[in-house]
PDBQT receptor file of N, H, CA, C and O in Angstrom, charges set to zero:
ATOM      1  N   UNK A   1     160.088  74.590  97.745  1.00  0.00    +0.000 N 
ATOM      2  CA  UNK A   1     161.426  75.087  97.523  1.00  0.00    +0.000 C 
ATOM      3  C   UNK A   1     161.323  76.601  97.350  1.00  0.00    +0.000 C 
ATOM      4  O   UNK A   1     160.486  77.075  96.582  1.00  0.00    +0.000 OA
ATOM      5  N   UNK A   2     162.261  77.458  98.137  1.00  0.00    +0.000 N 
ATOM      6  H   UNK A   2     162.941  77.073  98.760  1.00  0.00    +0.000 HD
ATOM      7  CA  UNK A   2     162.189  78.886  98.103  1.00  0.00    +0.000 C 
ATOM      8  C   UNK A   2     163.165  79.368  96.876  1.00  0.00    +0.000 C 
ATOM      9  O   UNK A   2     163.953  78.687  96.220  1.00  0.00    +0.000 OA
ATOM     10  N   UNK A   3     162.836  80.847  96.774  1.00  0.00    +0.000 N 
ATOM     11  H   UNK A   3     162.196  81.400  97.307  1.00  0.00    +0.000 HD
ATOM     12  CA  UNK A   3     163.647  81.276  95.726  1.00  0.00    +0.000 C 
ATOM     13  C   UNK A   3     164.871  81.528  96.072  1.00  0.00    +0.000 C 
ATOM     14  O   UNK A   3     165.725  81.610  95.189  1.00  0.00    +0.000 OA
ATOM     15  N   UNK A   4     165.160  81.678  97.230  1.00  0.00    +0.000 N 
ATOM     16  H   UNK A   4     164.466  81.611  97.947  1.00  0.00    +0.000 HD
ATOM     17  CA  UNK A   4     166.448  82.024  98.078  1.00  0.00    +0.000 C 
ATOM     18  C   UNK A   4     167.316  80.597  97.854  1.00  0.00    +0.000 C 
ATOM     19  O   UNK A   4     168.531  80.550  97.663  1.00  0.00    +0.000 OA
ATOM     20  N   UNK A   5     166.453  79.511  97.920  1.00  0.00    +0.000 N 
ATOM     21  H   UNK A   5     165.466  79.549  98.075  1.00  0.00    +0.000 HD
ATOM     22  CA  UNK A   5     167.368  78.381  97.713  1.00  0.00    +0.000 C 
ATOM     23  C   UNK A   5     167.531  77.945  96.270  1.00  0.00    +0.000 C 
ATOM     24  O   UNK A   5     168.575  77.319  96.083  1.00  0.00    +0.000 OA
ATOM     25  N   UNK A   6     166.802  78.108  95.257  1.00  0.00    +0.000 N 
ATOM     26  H   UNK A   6     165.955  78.616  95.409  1.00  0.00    +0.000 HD
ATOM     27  CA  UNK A   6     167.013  77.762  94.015  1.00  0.00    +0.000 C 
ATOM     28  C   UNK A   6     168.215  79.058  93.788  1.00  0.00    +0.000 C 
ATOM     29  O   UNK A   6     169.222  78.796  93.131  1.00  0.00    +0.000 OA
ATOM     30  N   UNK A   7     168.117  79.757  94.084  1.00  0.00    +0.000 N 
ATOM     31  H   UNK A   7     167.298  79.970  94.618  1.00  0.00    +0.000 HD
ATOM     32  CA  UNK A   7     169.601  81.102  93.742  1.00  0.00    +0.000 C 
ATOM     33  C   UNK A   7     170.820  80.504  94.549  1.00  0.00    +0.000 C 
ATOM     34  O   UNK A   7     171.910  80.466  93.979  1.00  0.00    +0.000 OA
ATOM     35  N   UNK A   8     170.717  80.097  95.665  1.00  0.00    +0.000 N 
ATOM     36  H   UNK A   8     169.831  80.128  96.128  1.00  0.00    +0.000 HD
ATOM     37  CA  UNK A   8     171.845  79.495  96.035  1.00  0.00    +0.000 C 
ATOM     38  C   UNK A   8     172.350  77.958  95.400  1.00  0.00    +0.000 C 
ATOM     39  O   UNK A   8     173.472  77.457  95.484  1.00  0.00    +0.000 OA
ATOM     40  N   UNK A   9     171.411  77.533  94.897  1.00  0.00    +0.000 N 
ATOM     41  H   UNK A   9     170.500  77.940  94.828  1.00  0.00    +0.000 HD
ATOM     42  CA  UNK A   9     171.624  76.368  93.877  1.00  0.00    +0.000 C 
ATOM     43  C   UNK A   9     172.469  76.233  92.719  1.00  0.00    +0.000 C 
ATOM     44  O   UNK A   9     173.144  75.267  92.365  1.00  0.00    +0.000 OA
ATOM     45  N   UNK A  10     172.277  77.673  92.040  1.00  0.00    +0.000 N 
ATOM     46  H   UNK A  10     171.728  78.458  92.327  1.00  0.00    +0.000 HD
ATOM     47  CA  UNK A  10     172.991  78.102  90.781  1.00  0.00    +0.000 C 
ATOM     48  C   UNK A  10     173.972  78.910  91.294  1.00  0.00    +0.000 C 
ATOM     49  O   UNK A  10     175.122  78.529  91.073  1.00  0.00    +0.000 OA
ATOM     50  N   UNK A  11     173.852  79.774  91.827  1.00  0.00    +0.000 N 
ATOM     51  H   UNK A  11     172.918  80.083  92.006  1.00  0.00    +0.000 HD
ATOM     52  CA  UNK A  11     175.231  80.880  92.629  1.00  0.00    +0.000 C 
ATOM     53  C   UNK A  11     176.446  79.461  93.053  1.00  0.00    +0.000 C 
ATOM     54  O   UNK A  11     177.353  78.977  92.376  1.00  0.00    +0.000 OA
ATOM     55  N   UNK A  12     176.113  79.236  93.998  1.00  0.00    +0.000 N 
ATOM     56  H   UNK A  12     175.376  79.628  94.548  1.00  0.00    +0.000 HD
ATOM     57  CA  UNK A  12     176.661  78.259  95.053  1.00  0.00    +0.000 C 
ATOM     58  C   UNK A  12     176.211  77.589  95.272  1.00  0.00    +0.000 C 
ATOM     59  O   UNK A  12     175.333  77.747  96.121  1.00  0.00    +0.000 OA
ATOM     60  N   UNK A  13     176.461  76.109  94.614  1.00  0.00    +0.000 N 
ATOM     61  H   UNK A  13     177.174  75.980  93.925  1.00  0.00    +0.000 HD
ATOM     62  CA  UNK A  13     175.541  74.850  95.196  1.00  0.00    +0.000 C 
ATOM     63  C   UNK A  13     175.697  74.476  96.458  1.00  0.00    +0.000 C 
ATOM     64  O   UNK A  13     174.705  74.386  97.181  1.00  0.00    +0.000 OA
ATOM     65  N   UNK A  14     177.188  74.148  97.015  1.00  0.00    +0.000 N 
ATOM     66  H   UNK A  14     177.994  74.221  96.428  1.00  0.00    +0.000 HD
ATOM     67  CA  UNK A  14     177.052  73.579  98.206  1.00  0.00    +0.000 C 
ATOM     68  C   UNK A  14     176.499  74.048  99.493  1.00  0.00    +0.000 C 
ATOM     69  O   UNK A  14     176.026  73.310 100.356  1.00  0.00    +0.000 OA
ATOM     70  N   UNK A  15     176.605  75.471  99.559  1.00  0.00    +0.000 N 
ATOM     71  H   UNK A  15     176.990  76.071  98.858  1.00  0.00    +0.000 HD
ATOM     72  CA  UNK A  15     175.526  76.356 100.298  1.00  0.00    +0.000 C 
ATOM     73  C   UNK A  15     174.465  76.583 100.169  1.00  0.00    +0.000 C 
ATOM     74  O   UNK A  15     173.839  77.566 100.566  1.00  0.00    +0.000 OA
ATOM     75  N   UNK A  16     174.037  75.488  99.454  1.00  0.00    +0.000 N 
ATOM     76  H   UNK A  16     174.545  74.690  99.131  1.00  0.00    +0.000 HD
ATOM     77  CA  UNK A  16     172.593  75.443  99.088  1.00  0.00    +0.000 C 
ATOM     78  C   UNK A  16     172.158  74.150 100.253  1.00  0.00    +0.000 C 
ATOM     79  O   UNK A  16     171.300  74.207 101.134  1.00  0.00    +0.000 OA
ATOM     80  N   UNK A  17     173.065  73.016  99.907  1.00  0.00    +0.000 N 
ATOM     81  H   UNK A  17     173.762  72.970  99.192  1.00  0.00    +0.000 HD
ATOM     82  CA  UNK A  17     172.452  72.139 100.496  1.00  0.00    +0.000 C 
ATOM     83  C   UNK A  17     173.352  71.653 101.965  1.00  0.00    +0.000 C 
ATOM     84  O   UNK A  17     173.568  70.494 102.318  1.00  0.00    +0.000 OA
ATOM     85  N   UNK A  18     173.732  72.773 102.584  1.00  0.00    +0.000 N 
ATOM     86  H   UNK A  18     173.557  73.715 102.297  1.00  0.00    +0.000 HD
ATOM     87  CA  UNK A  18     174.617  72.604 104.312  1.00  0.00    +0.000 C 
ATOM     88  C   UNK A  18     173.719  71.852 104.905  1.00  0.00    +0.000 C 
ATOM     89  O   UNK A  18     173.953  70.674 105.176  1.00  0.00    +0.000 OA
ATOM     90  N   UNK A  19     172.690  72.388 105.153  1.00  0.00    +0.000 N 
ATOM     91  H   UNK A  19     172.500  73.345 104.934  1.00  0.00    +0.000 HD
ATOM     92  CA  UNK A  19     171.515  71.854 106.076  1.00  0.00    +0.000 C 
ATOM     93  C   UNK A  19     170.915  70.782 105.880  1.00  0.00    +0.000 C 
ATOM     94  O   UNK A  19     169.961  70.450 106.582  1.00  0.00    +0.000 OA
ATOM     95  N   UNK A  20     171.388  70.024 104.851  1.00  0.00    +0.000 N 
ATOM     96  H   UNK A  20     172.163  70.294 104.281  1.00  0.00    +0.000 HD
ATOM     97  CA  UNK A  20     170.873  68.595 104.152  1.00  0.00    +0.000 C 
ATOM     98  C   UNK A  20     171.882  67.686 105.036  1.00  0.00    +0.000 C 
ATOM     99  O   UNK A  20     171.228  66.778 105.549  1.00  0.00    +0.000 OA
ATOM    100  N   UNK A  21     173.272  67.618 105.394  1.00  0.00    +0.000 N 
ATOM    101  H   UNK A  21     173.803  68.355 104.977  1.00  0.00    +0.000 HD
ATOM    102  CA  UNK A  21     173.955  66.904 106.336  1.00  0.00    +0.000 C 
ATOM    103  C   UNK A  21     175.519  66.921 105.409  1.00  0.00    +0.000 C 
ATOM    104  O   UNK A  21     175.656  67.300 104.246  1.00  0.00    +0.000 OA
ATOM    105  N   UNK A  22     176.310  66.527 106.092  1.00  0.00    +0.000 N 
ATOM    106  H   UNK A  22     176.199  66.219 107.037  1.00  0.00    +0.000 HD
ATOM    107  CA  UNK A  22     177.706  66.479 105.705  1.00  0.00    +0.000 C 
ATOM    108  C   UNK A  22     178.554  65.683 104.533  1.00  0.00    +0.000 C 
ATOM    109  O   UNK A  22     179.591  66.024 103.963  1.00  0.00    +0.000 OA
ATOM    110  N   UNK A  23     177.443  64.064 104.321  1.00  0.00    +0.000 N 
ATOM    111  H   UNK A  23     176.601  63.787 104.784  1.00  0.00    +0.000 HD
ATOM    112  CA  UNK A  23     177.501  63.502 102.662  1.00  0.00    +0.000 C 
ATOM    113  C   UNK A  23     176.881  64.485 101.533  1.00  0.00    +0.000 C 
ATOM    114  O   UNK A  23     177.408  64.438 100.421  1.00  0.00    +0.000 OA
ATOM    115  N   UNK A  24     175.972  65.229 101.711  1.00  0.00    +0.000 N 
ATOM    116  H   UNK A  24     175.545  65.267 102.614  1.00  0.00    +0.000 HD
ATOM    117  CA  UNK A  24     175.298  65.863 100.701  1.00  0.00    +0.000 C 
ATOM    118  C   UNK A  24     176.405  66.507 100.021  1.00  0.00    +0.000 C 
ATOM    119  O   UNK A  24     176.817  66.216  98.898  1.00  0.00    +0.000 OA
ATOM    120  N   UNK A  25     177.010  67.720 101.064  1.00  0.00    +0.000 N 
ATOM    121  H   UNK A  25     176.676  67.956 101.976  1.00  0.00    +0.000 HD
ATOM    122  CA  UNK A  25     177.438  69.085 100.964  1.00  0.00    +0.000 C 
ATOM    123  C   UNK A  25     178.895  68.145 100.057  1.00  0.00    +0.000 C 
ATOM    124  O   UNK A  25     179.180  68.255  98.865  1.00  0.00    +0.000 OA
ATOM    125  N   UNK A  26     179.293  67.645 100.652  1.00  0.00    +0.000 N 
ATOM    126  H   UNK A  26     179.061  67.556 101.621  1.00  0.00    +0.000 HD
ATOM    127  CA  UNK A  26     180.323  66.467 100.386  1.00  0.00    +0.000 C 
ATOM    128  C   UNK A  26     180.288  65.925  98.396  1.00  0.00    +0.000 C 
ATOM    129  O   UNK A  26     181.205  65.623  97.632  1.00  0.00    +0.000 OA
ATOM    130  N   UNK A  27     179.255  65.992  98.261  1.00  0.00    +0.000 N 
ATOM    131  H   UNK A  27     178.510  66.238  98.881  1.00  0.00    +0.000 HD
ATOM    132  CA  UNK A  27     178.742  65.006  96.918  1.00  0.00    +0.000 C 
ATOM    133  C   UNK A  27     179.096  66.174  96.347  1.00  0.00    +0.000 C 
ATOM    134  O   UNK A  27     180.110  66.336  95.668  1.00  0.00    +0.000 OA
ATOM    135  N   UNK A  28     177.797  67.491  96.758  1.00  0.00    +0.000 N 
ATOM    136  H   UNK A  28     176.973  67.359  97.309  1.00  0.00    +0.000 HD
ATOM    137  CA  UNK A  28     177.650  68.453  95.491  1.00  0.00    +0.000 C 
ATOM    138  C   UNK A  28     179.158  69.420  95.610  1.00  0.00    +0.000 C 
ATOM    139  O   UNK A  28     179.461  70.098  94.628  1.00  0.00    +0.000 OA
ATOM    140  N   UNK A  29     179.904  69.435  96.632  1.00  0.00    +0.000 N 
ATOM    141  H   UNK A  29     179.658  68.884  97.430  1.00  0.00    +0.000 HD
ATOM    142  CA  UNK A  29     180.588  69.805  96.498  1.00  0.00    +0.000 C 
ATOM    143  C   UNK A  29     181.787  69.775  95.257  1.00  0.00    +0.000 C 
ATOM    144  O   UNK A  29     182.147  70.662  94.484  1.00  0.00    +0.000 OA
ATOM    145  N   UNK A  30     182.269  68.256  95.432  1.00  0.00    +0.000 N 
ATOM    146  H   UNK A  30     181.977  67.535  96.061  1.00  0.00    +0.000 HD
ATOM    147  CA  UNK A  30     182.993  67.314  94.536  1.00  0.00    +0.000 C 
ATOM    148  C   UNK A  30     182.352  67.690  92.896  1.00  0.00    +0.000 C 
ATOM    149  O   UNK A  30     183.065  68.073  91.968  1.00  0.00    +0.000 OA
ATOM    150  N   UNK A  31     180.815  67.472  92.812  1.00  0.00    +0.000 N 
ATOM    151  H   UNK A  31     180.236  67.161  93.565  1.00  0.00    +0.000 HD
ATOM    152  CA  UNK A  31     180.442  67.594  91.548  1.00  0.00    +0.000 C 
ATOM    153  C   UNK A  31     180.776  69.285  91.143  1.00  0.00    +0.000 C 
ATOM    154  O   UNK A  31     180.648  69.521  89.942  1.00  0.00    +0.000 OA
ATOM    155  N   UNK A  32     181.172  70.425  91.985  1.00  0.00    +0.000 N 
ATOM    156  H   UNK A  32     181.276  70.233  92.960  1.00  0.00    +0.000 HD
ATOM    157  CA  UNK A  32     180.795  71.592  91.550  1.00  0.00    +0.000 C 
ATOM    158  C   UNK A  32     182.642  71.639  90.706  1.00  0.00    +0.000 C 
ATOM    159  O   UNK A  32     182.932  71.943  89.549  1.00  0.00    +0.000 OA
ATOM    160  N   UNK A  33     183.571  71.202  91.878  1.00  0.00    +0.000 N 
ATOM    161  H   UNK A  33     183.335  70.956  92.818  1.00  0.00    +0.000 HD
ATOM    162  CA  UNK A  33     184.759  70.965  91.268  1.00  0.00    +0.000 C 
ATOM    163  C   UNK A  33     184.666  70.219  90.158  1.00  0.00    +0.000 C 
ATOM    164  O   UNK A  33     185.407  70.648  89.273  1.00  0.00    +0.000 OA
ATOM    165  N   UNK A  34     184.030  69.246  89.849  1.00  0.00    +0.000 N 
ATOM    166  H   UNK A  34     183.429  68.898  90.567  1.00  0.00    +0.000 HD
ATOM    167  CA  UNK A  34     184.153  68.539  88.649  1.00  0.00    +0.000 C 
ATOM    168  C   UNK A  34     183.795  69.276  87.463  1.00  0.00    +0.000 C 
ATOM    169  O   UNK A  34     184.308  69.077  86.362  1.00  0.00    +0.000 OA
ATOM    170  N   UNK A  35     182.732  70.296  87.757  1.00  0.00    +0.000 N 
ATOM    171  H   UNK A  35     182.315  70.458  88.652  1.00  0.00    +0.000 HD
ATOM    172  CA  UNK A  35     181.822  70.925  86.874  1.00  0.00    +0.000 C 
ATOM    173  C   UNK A  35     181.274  71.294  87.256  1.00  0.00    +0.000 C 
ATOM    174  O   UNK A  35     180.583  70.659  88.052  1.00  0.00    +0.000 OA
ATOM    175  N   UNK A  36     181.026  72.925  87.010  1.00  0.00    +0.000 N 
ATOM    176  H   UNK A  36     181.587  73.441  86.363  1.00  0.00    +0.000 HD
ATOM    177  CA  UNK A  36     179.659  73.513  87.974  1.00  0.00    +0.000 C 
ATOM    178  C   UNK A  36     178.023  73.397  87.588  1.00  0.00    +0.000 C 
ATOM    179  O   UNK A  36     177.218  74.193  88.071  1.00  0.00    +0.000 OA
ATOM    180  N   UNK A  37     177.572  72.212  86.570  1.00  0.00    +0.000 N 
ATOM    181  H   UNK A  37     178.226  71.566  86.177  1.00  0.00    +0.000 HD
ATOM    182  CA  UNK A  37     176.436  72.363  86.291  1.00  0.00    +0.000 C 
ATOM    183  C   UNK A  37     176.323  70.526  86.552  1.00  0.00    +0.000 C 
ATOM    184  O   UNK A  37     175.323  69.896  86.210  1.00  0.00    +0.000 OA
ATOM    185  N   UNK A  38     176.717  70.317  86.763  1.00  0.00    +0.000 N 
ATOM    186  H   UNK A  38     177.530  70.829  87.041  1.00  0.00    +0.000 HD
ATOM    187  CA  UNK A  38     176.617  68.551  87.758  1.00  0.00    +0.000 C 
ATOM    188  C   UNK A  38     176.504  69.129  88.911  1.00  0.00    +0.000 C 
ATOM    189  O   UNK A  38     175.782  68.304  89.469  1.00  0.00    +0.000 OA
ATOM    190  N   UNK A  39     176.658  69.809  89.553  1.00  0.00    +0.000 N 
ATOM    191  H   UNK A  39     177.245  70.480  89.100  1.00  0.00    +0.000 HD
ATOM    192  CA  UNK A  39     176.948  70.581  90.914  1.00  0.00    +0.000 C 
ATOM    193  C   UNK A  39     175.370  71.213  91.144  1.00  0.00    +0.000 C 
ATOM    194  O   UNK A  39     174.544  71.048  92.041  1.00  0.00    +0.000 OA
ATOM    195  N   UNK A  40     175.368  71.945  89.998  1.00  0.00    +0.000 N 
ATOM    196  H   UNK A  40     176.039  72.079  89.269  1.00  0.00    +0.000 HD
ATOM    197  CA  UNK A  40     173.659  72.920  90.292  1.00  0.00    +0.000 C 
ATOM    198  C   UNK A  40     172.754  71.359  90.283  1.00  0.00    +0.000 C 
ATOM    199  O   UNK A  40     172.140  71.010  91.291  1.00  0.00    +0.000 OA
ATOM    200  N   UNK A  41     172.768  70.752  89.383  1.00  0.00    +0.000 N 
ATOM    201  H   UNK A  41     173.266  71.035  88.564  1.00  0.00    +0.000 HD
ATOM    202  CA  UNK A  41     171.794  69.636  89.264  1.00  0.00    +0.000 C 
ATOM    203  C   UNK A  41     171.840  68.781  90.426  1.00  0.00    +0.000 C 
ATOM    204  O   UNK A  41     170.701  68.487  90.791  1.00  0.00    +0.000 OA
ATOM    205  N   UNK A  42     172.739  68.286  91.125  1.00  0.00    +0.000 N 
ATOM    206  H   UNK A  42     173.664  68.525  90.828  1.00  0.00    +0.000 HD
ATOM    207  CA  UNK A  42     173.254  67.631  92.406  1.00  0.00    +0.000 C 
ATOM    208  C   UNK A  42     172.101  68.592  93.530  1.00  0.00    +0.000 C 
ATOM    209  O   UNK A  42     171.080  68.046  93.949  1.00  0.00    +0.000 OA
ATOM    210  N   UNK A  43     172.365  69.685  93.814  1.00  0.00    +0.000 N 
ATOM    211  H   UNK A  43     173.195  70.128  93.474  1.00  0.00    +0.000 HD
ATOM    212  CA  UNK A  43     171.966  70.661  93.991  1.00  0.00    +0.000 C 
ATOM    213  C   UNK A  43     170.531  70.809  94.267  1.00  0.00    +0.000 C 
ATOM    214  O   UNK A  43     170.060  70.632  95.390  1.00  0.00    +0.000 OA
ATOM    215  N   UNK A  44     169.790  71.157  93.163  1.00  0.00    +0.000 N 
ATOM    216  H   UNK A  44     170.172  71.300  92.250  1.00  0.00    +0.000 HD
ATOM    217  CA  UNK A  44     168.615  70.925  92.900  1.00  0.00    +0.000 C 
ATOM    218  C   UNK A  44     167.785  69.707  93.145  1.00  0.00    +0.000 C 
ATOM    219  O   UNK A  44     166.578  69.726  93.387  1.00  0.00    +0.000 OA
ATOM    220  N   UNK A  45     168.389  68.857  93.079  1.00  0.00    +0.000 N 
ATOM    221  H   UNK A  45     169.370  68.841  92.883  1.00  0.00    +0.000 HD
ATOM    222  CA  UNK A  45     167.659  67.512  93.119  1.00  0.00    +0.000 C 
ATOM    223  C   UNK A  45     167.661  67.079  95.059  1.00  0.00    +0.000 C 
ATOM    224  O   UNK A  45     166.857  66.587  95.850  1.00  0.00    +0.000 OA
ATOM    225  N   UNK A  46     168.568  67.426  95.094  1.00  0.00    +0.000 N 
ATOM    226  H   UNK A  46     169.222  67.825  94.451  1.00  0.00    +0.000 HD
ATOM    227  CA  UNK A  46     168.644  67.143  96.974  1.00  0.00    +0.000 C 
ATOM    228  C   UNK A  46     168.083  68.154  97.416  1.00  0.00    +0.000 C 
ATOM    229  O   UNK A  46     167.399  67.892  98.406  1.00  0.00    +0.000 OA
ATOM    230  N   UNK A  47     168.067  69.558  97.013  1.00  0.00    +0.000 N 
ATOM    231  H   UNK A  47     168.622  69.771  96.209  1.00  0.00    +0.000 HD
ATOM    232  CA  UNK A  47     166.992  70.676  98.106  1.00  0.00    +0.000 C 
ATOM    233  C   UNK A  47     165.472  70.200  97.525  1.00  0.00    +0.000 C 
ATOM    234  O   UNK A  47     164.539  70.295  98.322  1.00  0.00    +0.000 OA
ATOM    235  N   UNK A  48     165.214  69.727  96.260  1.00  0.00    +0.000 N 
ATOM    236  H   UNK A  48     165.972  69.649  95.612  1.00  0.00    +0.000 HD
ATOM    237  CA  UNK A  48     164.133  69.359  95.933  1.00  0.00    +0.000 C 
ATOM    238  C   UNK A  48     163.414  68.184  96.840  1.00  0.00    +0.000 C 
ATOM    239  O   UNK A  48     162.244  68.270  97.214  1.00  0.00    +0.000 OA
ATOM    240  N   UNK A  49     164.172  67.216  97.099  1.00  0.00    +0.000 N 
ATOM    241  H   UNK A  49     165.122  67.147  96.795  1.00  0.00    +0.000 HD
ATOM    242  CA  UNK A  49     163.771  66.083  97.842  1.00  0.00    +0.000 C 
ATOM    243  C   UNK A  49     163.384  66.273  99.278  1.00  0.00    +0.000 C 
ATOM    244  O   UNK A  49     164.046  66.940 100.073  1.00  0.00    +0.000 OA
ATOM    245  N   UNK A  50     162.088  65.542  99.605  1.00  0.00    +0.000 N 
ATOM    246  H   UNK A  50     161.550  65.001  98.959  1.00  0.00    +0.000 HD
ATOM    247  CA  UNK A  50     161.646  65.711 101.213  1.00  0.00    +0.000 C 
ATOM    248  C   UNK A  50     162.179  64.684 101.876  1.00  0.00    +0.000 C 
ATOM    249  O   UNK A  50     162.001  64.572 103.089  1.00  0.00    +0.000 OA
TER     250      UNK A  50
């Protein structure tokens, strides 16, 4: 995981994880509206995953 993407994790989650596919961006999106730290964690855990 790069540092460029852990900053876009906390800045902006869902532009963190575009390139993960269209449910992802979809999930963390929803969670960032709900709350923006369900959102970073959403976030983190899907750019984390291979």
């Amino acid at each position: 995981m790069s540092l460029l993407r852990v900053l876009l994790c906390i800045i902006f989650p869902p532009l963190a994880v575009i390139d993960k596919g269209c449910g992802s961006v979809l999930i963390v999106f929803l969670l960032t509206i709900a709350g923006w730290i369900p959102g970073v964690i959403a976030a983190l855990v899907i750019v984390n995953k291979r």
